[in-house]
N, C-alpha and C positions, 0 to 999 in steps of 0.2 A: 044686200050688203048694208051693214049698220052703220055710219061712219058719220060723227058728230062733231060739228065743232061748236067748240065749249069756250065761250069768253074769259079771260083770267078775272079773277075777282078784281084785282087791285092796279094792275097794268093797264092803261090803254095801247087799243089796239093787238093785243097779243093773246094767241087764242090757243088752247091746246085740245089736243087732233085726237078721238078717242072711235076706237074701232071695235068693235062686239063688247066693248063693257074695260078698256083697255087704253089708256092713252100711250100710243106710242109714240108722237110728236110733238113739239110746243112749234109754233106760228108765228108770226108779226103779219096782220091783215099791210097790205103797202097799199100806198093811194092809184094805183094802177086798177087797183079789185083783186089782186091777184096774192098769193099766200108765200112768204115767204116758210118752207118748212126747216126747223131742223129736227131731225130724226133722231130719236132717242137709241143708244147703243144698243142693251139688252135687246128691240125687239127688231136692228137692222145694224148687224155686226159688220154688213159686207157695204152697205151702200150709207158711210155717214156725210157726206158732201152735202151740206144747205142746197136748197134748193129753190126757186120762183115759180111757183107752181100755181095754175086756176085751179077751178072744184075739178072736175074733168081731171084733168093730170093728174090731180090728189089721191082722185079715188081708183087709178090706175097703179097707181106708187105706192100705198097703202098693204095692196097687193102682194108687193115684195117683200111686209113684214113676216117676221118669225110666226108670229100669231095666225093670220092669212094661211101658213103651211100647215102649221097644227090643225086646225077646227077643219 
């Protein structure tokens, strides 16, 4: 599985969440370690709820994108 987090250029702390060549999330890293996600529409129509998620969960949730089902 490919699943890259990518630091915003110009944000601190906020990272967006890219998955075979796709970002389907943007982040805010929280001082816990843990990700806060919000999931972009287009590639999670059914599950847009923010979320608090570690790597772990992440790449478990990732899973449920639109993209995840295609490839």
């Amino acid at each position: 599985m490919t699943l890259e987090l990518i630091p915003h250029e110009k944000r601190v702390n906020h990272l967006r969440i890219k998955y075979k060549g796709v970002v389907v999330a943007d982040g805010i890293r929280c001082p816990s370690g843990r990700i806060e996600v919000r999931p972009r529409e287009k590639h999670f129509p059914y599950n847009r709820t923010n979320r608090v998620l570690d790597e772990g969960q992440l790449r478990k949730f990732v899973l449920l994108s639109e993209i995840a089902k295609e490839r």
